[in-house]
MARNU-930164 format. One record per atom (N, C-alpha, C): residue in three letters; x, y, z. Coordinates in steps of 0.02 Angstrom, whole numbers, padded with zeros to 5 digits, always signed. Each point is the difference from the previous one (the first is absolute). Layout:
% residues N
alaXYZ
...
//
This chain:
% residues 261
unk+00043-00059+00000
unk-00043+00059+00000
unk+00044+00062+00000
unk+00000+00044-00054
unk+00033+00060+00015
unk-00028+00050+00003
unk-00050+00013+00021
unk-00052+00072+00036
unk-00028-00026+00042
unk-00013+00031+00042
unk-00039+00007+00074
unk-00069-00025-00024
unk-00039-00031+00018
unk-00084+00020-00020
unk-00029+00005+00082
unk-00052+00034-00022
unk-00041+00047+00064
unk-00043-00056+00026
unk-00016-00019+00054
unk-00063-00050+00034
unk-00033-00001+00021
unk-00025+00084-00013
unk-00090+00002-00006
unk-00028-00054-00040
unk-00071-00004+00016
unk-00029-00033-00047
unk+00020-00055-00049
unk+00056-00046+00015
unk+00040-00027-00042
unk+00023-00079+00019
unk-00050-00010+00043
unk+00017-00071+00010
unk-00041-00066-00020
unk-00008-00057-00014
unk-00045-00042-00007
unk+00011-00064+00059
unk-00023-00034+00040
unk-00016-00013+00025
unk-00018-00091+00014
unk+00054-00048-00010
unk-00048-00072+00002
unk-00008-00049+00055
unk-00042+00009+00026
unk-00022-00064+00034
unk-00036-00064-00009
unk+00028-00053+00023
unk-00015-00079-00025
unk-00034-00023+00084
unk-00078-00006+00009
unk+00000-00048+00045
unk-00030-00053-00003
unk+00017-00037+00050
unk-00018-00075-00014
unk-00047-00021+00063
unk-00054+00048-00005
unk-00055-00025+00058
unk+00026+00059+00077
unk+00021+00041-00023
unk+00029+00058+00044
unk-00059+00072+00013
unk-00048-00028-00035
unk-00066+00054+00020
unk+00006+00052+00064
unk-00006-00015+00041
unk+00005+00057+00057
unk+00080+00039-00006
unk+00051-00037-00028
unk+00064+00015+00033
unk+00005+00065-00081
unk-00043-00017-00054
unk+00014+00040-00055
unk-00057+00060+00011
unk-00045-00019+00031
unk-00048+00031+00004
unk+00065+00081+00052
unk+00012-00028+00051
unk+00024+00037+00062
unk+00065+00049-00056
unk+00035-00042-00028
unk+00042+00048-00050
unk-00024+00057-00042
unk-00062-00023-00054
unk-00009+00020-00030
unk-00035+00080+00034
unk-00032+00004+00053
unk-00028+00038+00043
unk+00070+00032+00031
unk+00071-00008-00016
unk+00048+00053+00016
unk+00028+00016-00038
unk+00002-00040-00050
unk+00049+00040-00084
unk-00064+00073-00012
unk-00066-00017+00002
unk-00042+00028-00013
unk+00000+00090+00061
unk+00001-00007+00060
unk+00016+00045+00051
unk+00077+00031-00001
unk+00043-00025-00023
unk+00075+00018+00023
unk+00032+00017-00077
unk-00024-00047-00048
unk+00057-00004-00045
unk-00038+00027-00068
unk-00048+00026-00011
unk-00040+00041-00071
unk+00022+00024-00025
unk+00056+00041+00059
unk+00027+00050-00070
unk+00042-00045-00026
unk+00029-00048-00006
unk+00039-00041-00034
unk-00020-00039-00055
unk-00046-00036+00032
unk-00027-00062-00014
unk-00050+00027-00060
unk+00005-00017-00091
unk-00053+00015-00034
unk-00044-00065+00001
unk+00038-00049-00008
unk-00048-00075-00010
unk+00029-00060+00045
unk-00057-00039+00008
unk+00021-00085+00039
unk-00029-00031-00040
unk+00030-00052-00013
unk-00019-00048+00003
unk-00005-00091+00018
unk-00051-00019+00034
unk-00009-00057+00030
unk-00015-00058-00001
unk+00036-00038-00038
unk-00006-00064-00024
unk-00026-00039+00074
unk-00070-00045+00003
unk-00011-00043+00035
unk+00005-00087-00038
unk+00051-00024+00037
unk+00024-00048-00027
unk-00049-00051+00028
unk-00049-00005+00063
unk-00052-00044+00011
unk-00044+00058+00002
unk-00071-00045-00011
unk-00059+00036+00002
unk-00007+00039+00074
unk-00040+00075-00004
unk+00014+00045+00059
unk-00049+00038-00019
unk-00043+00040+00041
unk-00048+00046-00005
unk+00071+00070-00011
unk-00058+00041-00045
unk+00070+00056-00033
unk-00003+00066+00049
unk+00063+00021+00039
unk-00008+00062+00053
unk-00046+00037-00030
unk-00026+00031+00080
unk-00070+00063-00003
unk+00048+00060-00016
unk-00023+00039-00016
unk+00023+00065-00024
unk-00012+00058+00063
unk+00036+00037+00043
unk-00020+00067+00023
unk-00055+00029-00017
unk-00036+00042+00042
unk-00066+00039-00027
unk+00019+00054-00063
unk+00046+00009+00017
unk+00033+00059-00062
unk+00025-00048-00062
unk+00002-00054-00005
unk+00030-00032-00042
unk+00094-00031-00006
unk+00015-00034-00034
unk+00058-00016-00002
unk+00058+00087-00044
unk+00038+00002+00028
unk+00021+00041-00008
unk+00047+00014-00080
unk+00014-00061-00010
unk+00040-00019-00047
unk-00040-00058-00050
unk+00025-00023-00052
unk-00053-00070-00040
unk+00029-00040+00030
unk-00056-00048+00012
unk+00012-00061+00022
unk-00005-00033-00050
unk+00044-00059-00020
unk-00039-00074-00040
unk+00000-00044+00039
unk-00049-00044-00018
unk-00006-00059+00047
unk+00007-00056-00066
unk+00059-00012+00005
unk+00000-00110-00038
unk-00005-00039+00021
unk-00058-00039-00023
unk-00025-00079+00040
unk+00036-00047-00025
unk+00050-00035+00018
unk+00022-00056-00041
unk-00032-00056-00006
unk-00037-00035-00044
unk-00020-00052+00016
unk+00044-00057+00030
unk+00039-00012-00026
unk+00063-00037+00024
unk+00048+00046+00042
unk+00023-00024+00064
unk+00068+00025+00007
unk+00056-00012-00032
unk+00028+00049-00019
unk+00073+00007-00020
unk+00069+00026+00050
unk+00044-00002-00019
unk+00064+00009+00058
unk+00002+00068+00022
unk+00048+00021+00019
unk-00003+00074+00036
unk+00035+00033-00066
unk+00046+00003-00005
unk+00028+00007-00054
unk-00044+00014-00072
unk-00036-00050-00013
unk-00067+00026-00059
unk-00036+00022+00017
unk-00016+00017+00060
unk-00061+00041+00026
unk+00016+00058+00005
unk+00077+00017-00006
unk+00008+00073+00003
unk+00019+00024-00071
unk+00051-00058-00019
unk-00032+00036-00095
unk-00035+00023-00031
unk-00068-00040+00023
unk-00023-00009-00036
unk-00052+00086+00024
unk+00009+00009+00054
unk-00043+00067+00016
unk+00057+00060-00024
unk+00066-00001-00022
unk+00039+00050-00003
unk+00002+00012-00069
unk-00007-00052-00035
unk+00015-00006-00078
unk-00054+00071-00024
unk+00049+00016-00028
unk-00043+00069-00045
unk+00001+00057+00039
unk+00028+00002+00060
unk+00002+00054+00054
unk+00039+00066-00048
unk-00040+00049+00011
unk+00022+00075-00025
unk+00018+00032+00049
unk-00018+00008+00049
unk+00045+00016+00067
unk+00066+00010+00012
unk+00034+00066+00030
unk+00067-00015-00007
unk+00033-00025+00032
unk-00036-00029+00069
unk+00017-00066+00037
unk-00063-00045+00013
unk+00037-00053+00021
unk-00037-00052+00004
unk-00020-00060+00092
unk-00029-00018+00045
unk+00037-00017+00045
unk-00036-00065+00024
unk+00038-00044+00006
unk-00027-00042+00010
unk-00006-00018+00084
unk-00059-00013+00043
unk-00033+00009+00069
unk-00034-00057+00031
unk+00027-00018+00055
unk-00039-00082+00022
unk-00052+00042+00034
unk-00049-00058+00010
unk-00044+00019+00025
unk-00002+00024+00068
unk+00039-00021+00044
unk+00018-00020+00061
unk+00059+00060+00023
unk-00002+00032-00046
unk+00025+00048+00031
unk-00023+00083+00033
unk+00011+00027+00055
unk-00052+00054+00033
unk+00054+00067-00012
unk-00036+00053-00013
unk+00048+00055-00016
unk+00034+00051+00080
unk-00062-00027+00062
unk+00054+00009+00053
unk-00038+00089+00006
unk-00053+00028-00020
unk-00023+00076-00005
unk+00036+00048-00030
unk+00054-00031-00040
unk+00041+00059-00054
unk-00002-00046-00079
unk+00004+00052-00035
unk-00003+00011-00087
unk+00093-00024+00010
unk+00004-00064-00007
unk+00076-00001-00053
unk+00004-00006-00074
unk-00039+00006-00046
unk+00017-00007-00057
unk+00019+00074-00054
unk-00034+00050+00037
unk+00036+00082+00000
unk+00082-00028-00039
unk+00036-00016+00084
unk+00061-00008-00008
unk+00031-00059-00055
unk-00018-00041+00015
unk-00007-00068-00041
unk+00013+00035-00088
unk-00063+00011-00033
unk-00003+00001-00053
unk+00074+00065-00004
unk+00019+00062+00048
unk+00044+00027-00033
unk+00067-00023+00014
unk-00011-00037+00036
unk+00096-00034+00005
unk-00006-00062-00044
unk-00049-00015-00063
unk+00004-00028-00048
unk+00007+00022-00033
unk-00025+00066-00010
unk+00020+00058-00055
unk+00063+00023-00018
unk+00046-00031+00062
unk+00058+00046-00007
unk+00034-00047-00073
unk+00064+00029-00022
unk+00053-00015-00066
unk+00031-00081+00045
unk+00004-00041-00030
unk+00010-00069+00029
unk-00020-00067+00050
unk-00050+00031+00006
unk-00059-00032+00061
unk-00033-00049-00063
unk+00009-00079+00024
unk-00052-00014-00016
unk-00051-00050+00039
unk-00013+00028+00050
unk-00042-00022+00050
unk+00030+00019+00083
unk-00059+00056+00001
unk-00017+00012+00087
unk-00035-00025+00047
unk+00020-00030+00065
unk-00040-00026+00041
unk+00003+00024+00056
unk-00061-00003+00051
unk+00006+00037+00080
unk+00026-00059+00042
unk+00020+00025+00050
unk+00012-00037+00077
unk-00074-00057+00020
unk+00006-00054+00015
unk-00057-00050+00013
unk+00020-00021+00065
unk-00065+00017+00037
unk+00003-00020+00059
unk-00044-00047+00040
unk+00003-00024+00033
unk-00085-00074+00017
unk-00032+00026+00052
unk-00047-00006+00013
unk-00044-00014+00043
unk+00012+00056+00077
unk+00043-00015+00004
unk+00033+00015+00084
unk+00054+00065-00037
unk+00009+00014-00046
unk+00039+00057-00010
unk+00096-00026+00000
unk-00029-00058-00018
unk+00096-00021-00015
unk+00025-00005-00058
unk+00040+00029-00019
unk+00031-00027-00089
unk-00010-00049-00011
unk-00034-00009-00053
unk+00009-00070-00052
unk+00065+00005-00032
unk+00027-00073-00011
unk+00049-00008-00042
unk-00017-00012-00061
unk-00023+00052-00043
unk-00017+00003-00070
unk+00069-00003-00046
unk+00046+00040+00019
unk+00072+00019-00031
unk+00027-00074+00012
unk+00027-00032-00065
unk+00039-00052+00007
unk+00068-00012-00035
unk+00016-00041+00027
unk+00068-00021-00049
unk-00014-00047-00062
unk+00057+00011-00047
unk-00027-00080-00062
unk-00012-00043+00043
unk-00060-00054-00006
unk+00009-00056+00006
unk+00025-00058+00006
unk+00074-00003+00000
unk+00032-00053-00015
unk-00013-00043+00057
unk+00017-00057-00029
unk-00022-00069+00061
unk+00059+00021+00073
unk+00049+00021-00004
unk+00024+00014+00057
unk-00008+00066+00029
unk-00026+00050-00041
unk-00057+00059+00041
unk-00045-00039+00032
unk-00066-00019-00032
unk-00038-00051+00038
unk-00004-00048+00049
unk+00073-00041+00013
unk+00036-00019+00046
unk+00000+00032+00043
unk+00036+00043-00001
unk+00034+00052+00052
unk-00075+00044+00042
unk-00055+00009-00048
unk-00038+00050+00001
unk-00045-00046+00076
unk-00021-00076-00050
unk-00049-00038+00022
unk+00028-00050+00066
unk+00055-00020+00019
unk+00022-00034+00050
unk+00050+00024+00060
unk+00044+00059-00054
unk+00030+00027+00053
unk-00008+00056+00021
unk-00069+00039-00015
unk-00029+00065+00007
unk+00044+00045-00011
unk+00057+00011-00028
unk+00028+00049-00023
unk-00046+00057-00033
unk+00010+00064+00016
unk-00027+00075-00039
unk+00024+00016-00058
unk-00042+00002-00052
unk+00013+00024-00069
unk+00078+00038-00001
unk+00052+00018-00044
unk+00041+00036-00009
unk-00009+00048-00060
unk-00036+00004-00051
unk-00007+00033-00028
unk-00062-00001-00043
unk-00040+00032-00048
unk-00060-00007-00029
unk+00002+00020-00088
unk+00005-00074-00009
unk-00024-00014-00072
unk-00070-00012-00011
unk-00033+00011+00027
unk-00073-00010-00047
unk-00059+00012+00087
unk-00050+00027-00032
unk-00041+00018+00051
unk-00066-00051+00007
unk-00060+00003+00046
unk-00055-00053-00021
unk-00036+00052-00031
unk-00061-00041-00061
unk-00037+00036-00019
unk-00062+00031+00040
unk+00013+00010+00071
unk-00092+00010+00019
unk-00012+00090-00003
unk+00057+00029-00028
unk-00019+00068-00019
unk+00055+00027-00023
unk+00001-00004-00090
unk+00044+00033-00035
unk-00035+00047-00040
unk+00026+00059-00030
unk-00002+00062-00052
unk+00058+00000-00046
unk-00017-00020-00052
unk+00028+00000-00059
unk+00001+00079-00058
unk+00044+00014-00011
unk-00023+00042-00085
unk-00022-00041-00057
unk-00063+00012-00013
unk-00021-00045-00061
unk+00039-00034-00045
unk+00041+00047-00021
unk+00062-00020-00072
unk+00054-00042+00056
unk+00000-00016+00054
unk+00045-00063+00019
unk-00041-00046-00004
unk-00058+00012+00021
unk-00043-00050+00013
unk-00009-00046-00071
unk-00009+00052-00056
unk+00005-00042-00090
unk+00048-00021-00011
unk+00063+00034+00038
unk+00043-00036-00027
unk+00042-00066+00012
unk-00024-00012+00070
unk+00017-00055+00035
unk-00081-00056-00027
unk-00044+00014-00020
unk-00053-00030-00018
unk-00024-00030+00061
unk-00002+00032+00062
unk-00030-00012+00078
unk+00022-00081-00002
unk-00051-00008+00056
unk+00027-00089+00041
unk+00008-00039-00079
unk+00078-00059+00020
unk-00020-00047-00033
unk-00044-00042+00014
unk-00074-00021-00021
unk-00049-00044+00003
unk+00015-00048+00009
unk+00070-00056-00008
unk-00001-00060+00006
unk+00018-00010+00094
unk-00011+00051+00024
unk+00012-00007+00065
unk-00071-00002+00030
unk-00031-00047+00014
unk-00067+00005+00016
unk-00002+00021+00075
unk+00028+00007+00051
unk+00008+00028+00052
unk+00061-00007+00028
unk+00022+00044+00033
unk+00056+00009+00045
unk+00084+00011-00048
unk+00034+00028+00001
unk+00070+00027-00031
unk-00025+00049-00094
unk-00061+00024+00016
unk-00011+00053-00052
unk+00039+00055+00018
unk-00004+00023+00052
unk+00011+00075+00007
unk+00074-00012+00030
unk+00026-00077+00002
unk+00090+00006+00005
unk+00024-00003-00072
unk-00040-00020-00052
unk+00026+00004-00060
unk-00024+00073-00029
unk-00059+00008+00000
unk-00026+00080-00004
unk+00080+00064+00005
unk+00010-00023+00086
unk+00068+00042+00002
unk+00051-00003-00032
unk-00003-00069-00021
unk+00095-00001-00018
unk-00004+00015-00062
unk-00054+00006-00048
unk-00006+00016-00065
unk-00001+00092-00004
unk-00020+00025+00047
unk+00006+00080+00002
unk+00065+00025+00026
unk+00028-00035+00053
unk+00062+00025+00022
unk+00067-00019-00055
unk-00009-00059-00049
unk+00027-00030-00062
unk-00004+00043-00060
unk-00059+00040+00002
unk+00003+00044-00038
unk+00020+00053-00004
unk+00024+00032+00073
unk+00024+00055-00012
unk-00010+00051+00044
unk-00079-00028+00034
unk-00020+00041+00049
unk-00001-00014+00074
unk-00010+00041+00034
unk-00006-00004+00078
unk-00065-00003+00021
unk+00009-00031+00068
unk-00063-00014+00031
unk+00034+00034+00081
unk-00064+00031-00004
unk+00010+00070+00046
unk-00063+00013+00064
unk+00021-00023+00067
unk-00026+00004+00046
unk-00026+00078+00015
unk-00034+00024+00027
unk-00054+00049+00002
unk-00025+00020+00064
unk+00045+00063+00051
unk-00034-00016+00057
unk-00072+00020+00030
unk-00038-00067-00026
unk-00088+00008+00023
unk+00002-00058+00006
unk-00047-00025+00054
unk-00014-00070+00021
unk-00076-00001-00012
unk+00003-00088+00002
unk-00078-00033-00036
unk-00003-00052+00068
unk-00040-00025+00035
unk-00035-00055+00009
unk-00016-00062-00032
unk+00059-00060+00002
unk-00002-00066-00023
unk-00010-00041+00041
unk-00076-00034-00019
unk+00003-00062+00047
unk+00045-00073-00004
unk-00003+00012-00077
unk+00031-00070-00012
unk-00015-00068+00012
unk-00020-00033-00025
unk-00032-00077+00008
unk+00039-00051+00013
unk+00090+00026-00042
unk+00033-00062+00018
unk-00023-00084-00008
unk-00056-00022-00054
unk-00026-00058+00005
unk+00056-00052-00032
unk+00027+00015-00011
unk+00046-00055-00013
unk+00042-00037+00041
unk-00002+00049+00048
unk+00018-00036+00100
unk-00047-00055-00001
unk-00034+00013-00009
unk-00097-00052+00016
unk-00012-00020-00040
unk-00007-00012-00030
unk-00057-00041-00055
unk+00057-00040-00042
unk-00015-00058-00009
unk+00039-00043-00053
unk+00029+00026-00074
unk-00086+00007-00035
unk-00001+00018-00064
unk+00022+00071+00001
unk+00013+00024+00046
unk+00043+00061-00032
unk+00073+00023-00004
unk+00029-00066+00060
unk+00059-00016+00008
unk+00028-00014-00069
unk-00035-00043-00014
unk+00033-00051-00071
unk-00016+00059-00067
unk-00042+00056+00017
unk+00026+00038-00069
unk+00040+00081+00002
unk+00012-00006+00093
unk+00060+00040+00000
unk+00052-00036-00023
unk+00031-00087+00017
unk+00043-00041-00020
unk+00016+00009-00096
unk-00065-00016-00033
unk+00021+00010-00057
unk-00012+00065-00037
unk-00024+00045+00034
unk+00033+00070-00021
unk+00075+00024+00005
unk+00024-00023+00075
unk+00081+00016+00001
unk+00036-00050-00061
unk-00023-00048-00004
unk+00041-00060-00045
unk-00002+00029-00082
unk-00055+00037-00027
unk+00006+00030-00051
unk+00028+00060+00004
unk-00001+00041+00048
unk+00038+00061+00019
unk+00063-00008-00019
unk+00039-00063+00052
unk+00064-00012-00002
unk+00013-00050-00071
unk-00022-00011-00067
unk-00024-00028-00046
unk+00032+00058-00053
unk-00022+00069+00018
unk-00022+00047-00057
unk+00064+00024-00031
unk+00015+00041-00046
unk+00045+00036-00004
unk+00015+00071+00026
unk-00067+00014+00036
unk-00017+00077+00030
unk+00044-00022+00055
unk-00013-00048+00051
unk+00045-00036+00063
unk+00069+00010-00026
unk+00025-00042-00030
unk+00076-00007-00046
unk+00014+00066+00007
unk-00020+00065-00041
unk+00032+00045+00010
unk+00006+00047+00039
unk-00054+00002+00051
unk-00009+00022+00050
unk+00061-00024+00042
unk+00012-00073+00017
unk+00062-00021+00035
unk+00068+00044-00025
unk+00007-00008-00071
unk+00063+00033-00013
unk+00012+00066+00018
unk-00061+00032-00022
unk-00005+00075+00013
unk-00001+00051+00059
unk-00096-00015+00000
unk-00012+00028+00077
unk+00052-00022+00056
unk+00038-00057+00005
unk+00031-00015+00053
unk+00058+00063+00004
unk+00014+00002-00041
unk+00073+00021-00013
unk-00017+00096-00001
unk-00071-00009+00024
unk-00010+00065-00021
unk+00027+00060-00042
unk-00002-00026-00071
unk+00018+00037-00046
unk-00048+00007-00058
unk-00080-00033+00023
unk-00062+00008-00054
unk-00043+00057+00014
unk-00010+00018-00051
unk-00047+00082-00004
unk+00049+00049+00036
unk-00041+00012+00062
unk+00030+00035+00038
unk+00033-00009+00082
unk+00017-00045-00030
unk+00051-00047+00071
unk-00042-00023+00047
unk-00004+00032+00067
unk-00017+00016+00057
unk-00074+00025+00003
unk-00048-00030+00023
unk-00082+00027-00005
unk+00048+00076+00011
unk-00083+00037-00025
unk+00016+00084+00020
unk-00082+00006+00077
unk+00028+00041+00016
unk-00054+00012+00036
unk-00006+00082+00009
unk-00072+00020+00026
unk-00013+00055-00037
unk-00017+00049+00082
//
C-alpha cells in the first residue's frame, strides 16, 4: 500500500456463525453502538440454521447481509465467500465470540492498515477475566509446539496472529486471495499470515483491545483434535511452511521483525 487511506466509512465486516445466535446477536448490537462510523457493511454467514438478529428500533446502522448456507462449509469459505467482490477499502474478518469491551477499535484498526506496508492490523485480545490471550504466536514448528505444549515455555517472538479479529486493506486481501480453503478448520489464519508477511508486508499490533472468549475445542472434543492434527500436517506439507522456515525464521522476509504501531 503506498497512500494512507482514511477509515471512515470504509470497512466491511465478516462474520461466520455456527449456531452462535445470542453471542452474534450481543456483537452485532456493539459494532452497531460503538463502531458506525467505521463499519459500512456486515456480513453474516449462518453456517447452521438460526433465527436472523433483531434489528435496533432505529435500525441497523450499517447493511447487514444475512447468508444461509444450506450446507456448512469451512471457516475459511465462509469468509470468502462473504468478502469476494468487497469494494471496501478494508476488509475484516470477526468471530463471533468476540465483545468490543465499550470502545470502537476498528477507528484505529482500519488506519494502522492504511498505513504504506501494513498488511494486516490486529488489537490486544483479552478473555473473560481481563487477561491476555496468547493470540501472537511463533511458526509452528513441531518443536515450538513441543516446547509451547509440554514444557509451557512463552512465545519468543510473533509470526502469525489468530484470526478472531483481523483488518486487512482490501488489495492485500486480493492479493493474497484470503484463507486457503483446503484448510477446513484450524491453521488458516497461520497460513493466512505467513503468506502476507512472505509477501512483503507486516502485521501490525494496534493498541486497542477486544474481548476473546475462545473455545479452544480442540482441547475437548475428539473430532476437532484430529482436524487441528491434519491441518498442521498440511501446513507443515505446504510450500508457504518451507519458506516461511527459511525466511521468517531468519527474519529477513518482508519486513523482518512484526512492526507494531
Amino acid at each position: 500500500m503506498n497512500a494512507f487511506l482514511s477509515p471512515s466509512r470504509s470497512l466491511v465486516v465478516s462474520v461466520v456463525s455456527h449456531g452462535h445466535g445470542p453471542l452474534v446477536q450481543n456483537l452485532l448490537n456493539d459494532l452497531a453502538r460503538l463502531s458506525a462510523v467505521t463499519i459500512v457493511r456486515v456480513v453474516l454467514t449462518q453456517n447452521l440454521p438460526e433465527a436472523e438478529p433483531e434489528a435496533p428500533a432505529t435500525g441497523w446502522p450499517f447493511v447487514l447481509q444475512v447468508v444461509r448456507n444450506k450446507v456448512p462449509v469451512g471457516f475459511g469459505a465462509n469468509h470468502n465467500r462473504a468478502l469476494a467482490g468487497a469494494t471496501e477499502p478494508f476488509v475484516c474478518v470477526l468471530n463471533p465470540d468476540v465483545g468490543l469491551n465499550g470502545q470502537d477499535p476498528f477507528a484505529a484498526l482500519a488506519q494502522a492498515a492504511g498505513q504504506p506496508g501494513v498488511g494486516c492490523a490486529y488489537p490486544t485480545q483479552l478473555d473473560e477475566r481481563g487477561h491476555l490471550q496468547d493470540s501472537e504466536r511463533e511458526l509452528p514448528t513441531p518443536r515450538a509446539l513441543w516446547r509451547r505444549r509440554f514444557l509451557g515455555c512463552r512465545e519468543t517472538r510473533v509470526d502469525w496472529v489468530n484470526a478472531a479479529c483481523l483488518v486487512l486493506p482490501q488489495a492485500v486481501w486480493q492479493a493474497v486471495r484470503g484463507f486457503d480453503e483446503a484448510y477446513f478448520m484450524y491453521c488458516e489464519d497461520v497460513d493466512l499470515c505467513l503468506r502476507i508477511r512472505l509477501a512483503g508486508w507486516a502485521l501490525v499490533r494496534v493498541p486497542v483491545q477486544v474481548v476473546h472468549v475462545g473455545q479452544r475445542a480442540s482441547h475437548r472434543r475428539w473430532r476437532h483434535l484430529q482436524w487441528h492434527v491434519r491441518s498442521l500436517v498440511r501446513l507443515w506439507r505446504s510450500p508457504v511452511y518451507g519458506q516461511a522456515c527459511l525466511l521468517l525464521r531468519g527474519g529477513v522476509a518482508g519486513t523482518g521483525t512484526i512492526g507494531r504501531s
